[in-house]
C-alpha positions in Angstrom: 5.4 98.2 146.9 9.4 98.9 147.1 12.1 95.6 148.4 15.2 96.0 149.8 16.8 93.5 147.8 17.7 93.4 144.6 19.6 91.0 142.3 23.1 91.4 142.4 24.8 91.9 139.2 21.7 91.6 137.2 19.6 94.0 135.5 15.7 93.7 136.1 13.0 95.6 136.6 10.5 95.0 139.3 6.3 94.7 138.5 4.4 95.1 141.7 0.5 94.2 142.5 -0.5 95.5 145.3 -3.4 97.4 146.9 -6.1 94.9 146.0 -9.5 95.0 145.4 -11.5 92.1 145.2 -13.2 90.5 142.5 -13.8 92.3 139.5 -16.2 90.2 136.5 -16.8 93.1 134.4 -13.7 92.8 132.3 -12.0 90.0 130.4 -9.1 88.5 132.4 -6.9 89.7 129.7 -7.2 93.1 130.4 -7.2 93.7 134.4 -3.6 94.0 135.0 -3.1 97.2 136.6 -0.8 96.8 139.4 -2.2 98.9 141.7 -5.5 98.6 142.7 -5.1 95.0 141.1 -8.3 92.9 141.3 -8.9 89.2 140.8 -10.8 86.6 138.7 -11.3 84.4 141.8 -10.6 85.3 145.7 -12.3 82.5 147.4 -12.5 82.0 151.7 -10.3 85.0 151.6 -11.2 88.9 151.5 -9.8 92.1 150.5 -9.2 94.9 153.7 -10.0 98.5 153.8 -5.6 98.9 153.5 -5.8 96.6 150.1 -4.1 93.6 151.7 -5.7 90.0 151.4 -6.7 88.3 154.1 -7.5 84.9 155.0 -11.0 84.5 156.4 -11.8 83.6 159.9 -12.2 80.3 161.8 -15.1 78.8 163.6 -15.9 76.5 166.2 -18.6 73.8 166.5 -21.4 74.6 169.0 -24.1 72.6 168.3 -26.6 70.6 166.2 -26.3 67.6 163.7 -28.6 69.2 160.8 -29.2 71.2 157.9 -29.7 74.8 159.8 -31.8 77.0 157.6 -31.9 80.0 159.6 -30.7 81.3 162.9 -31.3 84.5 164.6 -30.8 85.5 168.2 -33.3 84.9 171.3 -31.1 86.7 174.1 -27.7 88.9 173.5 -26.1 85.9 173.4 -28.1 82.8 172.7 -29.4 81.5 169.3 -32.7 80.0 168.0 -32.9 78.0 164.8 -34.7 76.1 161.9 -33.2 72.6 161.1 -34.0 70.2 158.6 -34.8 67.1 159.6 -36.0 63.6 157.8 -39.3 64.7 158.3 -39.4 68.2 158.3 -38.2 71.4 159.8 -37.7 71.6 163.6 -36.9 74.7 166.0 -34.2 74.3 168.4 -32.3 76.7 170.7 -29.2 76.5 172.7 -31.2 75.9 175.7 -32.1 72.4 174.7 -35.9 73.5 173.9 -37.3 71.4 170.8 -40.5 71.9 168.7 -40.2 68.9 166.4 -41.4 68.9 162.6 -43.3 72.4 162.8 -43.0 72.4 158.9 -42.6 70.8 156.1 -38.6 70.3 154.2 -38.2 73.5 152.1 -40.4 76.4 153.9 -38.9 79.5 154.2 -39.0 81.1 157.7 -38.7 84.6 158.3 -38.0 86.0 161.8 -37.9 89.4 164.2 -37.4 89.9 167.8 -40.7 91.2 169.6 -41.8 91.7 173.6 -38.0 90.1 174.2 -39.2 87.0 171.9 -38.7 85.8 168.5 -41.6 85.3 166.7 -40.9 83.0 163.5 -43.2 83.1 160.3 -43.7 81.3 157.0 -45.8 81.3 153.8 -49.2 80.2 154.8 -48.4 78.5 157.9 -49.0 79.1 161.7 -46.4 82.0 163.4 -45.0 80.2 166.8 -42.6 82.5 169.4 -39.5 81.6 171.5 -39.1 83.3 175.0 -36.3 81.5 176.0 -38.5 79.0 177.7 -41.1 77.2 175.5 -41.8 77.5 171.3 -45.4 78.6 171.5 -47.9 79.0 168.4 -49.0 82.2 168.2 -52.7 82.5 168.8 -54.3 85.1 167.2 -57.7 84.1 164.9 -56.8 87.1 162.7 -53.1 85.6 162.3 -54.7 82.2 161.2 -56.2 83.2 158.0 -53.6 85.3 157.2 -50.4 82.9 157.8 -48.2 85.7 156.4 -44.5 85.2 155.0 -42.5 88.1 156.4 -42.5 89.3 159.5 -40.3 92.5 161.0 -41.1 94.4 164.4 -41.7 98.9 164.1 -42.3 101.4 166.5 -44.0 99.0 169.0 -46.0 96.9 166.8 -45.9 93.8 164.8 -45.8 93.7 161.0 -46.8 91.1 158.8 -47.1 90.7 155.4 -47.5 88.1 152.4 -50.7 86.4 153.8 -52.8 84.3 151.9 -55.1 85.7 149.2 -53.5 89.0 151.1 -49.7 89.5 148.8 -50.6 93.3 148.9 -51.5 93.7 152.5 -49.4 95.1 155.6 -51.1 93.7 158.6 -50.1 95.4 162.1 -50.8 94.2 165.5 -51.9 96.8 168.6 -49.2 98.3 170.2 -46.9 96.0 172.3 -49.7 93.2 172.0 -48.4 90.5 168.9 -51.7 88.1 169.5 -54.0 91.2 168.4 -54.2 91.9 165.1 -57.1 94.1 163.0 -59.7 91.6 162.6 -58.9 90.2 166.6 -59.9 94.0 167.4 -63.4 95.1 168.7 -65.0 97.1 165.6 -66.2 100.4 168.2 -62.6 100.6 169.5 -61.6 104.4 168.7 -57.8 103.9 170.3 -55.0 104.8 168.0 -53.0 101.9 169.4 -55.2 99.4 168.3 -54.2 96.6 165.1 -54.5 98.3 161.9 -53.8 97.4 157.8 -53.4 98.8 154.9 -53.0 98.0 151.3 -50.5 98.9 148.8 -52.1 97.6 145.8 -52.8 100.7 143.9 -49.5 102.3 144.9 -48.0 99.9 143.0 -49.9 100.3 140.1 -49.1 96.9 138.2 -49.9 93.3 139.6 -46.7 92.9 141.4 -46.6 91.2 145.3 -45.1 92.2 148.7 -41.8 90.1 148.6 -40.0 91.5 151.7 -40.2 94.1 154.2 -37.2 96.3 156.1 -36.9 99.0 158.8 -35.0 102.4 157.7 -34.1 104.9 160.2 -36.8 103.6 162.9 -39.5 104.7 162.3 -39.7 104.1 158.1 -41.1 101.1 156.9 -40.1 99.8 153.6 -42.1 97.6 151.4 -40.7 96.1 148.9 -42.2 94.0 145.6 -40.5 92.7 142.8 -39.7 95.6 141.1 -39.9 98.8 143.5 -40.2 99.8 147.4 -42.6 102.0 149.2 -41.5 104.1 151.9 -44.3 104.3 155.0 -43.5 106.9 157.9 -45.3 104.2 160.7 -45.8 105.5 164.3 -47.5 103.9 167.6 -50.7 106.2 166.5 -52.0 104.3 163.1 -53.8 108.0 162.0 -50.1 109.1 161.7 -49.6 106.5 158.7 -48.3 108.0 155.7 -46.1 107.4 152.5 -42.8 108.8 152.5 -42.9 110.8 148.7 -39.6 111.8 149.2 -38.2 108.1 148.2 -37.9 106.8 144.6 -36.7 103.3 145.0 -38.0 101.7 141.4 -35.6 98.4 142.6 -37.0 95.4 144.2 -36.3 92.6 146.2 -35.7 89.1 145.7 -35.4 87.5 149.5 -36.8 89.4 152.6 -34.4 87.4 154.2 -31.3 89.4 152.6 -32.5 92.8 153.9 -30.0 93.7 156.5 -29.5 97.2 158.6 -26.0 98.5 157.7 -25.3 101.4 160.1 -27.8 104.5 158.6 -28.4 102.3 155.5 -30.2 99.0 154.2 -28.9 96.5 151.7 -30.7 93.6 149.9 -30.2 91.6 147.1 -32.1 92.2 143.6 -32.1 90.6 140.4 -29.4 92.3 139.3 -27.6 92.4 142.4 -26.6 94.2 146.2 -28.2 97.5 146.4 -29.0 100.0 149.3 -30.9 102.5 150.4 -29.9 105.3 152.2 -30.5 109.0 152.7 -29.0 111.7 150.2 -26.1 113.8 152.0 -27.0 117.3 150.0 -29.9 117.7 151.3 -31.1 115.1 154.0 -34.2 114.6 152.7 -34.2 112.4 149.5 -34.1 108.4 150.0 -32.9 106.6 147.0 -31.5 103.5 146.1 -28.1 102.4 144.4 -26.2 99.8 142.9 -23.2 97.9 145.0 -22.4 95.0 142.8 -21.8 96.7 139.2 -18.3 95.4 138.9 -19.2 91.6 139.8 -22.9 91.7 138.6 -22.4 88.3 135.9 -21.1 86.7 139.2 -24.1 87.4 141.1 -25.9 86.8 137.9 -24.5 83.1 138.0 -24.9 82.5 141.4 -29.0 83.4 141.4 -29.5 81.3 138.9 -27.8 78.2 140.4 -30.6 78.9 142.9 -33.9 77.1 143.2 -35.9 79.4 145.3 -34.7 83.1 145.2 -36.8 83.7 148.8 -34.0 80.7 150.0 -31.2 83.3 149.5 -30.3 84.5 152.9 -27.8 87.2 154.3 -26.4 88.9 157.2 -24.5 92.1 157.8 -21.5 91.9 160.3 -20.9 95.1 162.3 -17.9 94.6 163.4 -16.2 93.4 159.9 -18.5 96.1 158.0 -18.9 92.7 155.9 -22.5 91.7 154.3 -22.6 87.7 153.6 -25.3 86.6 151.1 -25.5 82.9 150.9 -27.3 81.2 148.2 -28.0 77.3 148.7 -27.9 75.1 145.7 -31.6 73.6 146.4 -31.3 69.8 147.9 -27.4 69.9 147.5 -25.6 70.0 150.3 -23.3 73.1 148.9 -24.2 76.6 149.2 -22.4 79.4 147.2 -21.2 82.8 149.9 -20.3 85.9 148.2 -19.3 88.8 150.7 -19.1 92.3 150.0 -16.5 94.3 152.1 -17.4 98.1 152.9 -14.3 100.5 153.9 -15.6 101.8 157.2 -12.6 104.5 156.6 -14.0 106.0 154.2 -17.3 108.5 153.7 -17.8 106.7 150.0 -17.0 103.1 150.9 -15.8 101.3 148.0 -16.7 98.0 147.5 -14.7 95.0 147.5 -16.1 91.6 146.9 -14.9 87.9 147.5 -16.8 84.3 147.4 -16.3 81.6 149.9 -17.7 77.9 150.9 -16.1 77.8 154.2 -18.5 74.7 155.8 -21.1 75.2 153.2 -22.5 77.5 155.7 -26.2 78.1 154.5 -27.6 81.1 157.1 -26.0 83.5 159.6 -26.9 85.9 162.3 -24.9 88.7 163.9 -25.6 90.3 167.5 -23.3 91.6 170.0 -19.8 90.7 168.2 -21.0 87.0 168.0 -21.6 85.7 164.1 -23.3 82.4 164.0 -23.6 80.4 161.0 -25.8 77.5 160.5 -24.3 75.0 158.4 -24.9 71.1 157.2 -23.7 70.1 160.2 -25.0 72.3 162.9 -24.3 75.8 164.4 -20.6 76.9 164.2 -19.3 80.4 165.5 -17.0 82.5 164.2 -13.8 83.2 165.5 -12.6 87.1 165.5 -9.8 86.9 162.4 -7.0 88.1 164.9 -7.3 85.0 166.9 -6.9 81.4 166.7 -8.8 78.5 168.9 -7.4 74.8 169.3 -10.6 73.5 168.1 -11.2 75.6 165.6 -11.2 74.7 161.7 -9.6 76.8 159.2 -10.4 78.1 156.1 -8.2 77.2 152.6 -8.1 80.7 150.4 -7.9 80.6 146.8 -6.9 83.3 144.9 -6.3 83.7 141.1 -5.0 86.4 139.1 -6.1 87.7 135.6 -3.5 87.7 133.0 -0.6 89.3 133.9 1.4 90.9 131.3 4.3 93.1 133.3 3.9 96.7 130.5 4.2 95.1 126.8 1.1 92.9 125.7 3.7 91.5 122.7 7.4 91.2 124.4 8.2 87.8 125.9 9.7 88.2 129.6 12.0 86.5 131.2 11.7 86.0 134.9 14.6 86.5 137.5 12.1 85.7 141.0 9.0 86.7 142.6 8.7 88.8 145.7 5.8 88.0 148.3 5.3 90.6 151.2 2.7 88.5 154.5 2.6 88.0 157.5 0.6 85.3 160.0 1.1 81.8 160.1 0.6 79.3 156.8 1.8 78.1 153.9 1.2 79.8 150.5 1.7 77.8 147.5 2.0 79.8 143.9 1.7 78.2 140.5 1.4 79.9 137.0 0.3 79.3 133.9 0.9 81.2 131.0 -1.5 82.6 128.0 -1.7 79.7 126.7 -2.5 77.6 129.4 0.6 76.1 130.0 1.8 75.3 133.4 4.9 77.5 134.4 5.9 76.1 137.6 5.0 76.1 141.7 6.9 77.1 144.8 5.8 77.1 148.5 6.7 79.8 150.7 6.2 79.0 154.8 4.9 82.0 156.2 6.3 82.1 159.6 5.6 85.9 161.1 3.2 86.4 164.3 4.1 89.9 164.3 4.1 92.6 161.7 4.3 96.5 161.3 2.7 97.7 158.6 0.3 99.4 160.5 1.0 102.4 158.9 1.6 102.5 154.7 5.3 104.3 154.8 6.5 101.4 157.5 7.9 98.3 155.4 6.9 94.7 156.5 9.2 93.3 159.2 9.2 89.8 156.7 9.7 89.9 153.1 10.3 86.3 150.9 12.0 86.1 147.6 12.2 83.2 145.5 13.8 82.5 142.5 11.7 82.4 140.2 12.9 81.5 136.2 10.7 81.2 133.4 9.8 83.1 130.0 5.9 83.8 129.0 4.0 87.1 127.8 1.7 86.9 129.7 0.9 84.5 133.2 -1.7 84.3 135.5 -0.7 83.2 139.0 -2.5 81.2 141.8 -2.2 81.5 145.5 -3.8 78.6 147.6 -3.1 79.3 151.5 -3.0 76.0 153.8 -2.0 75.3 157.1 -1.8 77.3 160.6 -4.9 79.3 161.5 -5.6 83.0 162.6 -4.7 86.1 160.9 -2.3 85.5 157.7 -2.5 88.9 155.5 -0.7 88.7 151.7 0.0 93.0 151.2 1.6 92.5 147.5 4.0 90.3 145.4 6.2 91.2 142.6 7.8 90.0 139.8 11.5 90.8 138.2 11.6 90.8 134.7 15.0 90.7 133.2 15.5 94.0 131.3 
């Protein structure tokens, strides 16, 4: 990052951050200053962009609902469907006013898909109802009643179930287009291939583990996952077609089928160790595998399971048009939930991942469909506003961003400060403190960020907007905060800088 100005009459030297990338927990905070490709000990309601610049999360809007929502998903390509908590228990509600009240009791964990236009909603040993825009209605099936399965996903025509009771090794299958049909609803001299079939991975797992969540890869590829690994079936509308895929070696599992989420050609979940995904190797097209996404803030993720009751209430969602997957992790009966989003580069082939947190409305769920992201909160169902706009009735996030320890070259040299330099644009105010090594506080300053319109579309064109402050104090080391208030919409920091006397 280069400035115009310069200090007149004064020699200094100029220490740039710039080029962000996210959180980083791997390393002390003493040691991350780098400059470029500078990461953070804490970026909170705020993200890092594909260009490296930070950027203030979206707003939302109040739609409906006065509950705890504990998971949404779409009905129609624009219409939502959700769980709420109650006094008494759970209820399903839809933006059309329809009402099925206490279905469930407090704390279930429902699990949804979209099947025959409908979605039919699932928990752990209870009935499976379906929405069709019209009425909830229970599912009927006599086959579905003793198995009251857990997950539920929808693959090449039919519907799959799976975590029944006295069934945690079981993939259950209904006939083709039919979801009240499943294998023991079927006559037992029926030869058609289309008819409700099962199967059960027990022995392919080969140790006493359990079905925790199932996913769709590529279409036609249904993966099961347990605790510790995931098995690869090739599924087709004829069940004599069945077969495991043996070109996958996935030996990671899956904490929450409720985190795995379709990410363009690839899937991502959450583990006990943190994000991973599965997708299919580029040298030779044929080899599904998994890998790691979250090495650099894994004792983050670490932290945040662990502050979790139930690791099946961890829920996520993956934004296509933000490349952005939210994982949100509710502190049991608290009313606070924890977000941490991971930020793909959809410029690159090898995306590089950049994470954030973020408590924006204690928002507990999400889904995404059609450019829409709805979050169920506390408080009801909000929607998301695109970041480059602003709404009257909107809220706003407040970012929070800290620095590690920044020492501007020597780690033993005491500096002394001339002003700092901050390159944004949008509409706020950004407040900067510091403290130095020691923990002693430095000083603050508020710069008003006043700039609708920018240019820095393009990395060798400058911002049309660039503050300096003076900015006077001795340390060897500081680490700085950023807390952005006021206005709403898109407000982007690209860099700061700091001149040293020399």
């Amino acid at each position: 990052m280069s400035t115009s100005q310069s200090p007149s009459g004064i020699d200094v030297k100029n220490y740039a951050y710039e080029g962000f990338m996210g959180l980083d927990t791997s390393r002390p905070h003493v040691s991350m200053d780098t400059g470029e490709e500078q990461h953070f000990i804490s970026l909170n309601n705020a993200f890092c962009d594909w260009r490296g610049q930070i950027v203030r999360d979206p707003d939302a809007v109040y739609i409906t609902g006065d509950y705890r929502i504990n998971h949404v998903v779409f009905f129609s390509k624009d219409q939502v469907v959700w769980a709420e908590e109650t006094g008494e228990g759970i209820t399903f509600r839809s933006e059309k006013d329809h009402s099925l009240e206490n279905v469930h009791e407090k704390g279930v964990v429902i699990s949804s898909t979209v099947f025959n236009r409908k979605v039919v909603l699932a928990a752990r040993s209870r009935p499976m109802y379906s929405y069709d825009g019209n009425a909830f209605v229970r599912v009927t099936s006599p086959a579905l009643e003793l198995i009251r399965p857990a997950f539920v996903i929808s693959i090449q025509r039919r519907l799959i179930v799976a975590g029944g009771v006295g069934k945690e090794t079981e993939i259950h299958a209904s006939r083709v287009d039919n979801e009240y049909v499943f294998p023991e609803d079927e006559d037992e001299s029926s030869t058609s291939v289309l008819k409700a079939s099962y199967f059960d991975v027990a022995n392919l797992i080969g140790t006493a583990d359990e079905i925790t969540g199932l996913g769709v890869f590529e279409s036609n590829r249904l993966i099961i996952f347990t605790a510790d690994k995931a098995i690869i079936y090739k599924i087709d509308p004829d069940y004599t077609k069945w077969l495991v895929d043996d070109n996958a070696n996935i030996n990671i599992g899956c904490i929450s089928h409720n985190t795995i989420q379709n990410a363009g050609t690839d899937i991502l979940f959450c583990s006990r160790s943190g994000v991973h995904s599965i997708k299919r190797s580029e040298d030779n097209g044929i080899l599904v595998y998994s890998y790691s996404l979250s090495d650099k803030i894994k004792s983050l993720y670490r932290e945040y399971l662990a502050s979790v009751s139930n690791y099946e209430s961890v829920t996520a969602v993956f934004n296509q048009d933000t490349s952005q997957y939210h994982i949100y992790f509710p502190l049991g009966d608290s009313t606070s939930c924890r977000r941490l989003t991971l930020t793909m580069n959809a410029e690159l082939e090898e995306s590089i991942p950049k994470y954030n947190t973020g408590d924006f409305l204690n928002a507990r769920c999400a889904a995404s469909l059609g450019g829409r992201l709805a979050l169920g909160t506390n408080g009801g169902i909000y929607n998301v506003v695109p970041v480059e706009q602003s709404i009257e009735s909107s809220i706003t996030p407040s970012p929070l961003i800290t620095t590690p320890l920044l020492w501007h070259g020597s780690l033993m040299a005491t500096k002394e400060t001339h002003s700092l330099i901050l390159q944004a644009s949008g509409v706020g105010i950004v407040h900067i403190e510091a403290q130095d090594e020691k923990g002693t506080i430095l000083g603050a300053i508020s710069i008003e960020i006043d700039d609708t319109t920018d240019d820095n579309y393009f990395n060798d064109v400058p911002l049309s907007r660039q503050y300096e402050r003076k900015w006077q104090y001795r340390y060897r080391a500081a680490q700085y905060r950023f807390r952005i208030t006021g206005g709403s919409g898109l407000l982007r920091i690209t860099g700061f800088a700091i001149t040293v006397r020399k």
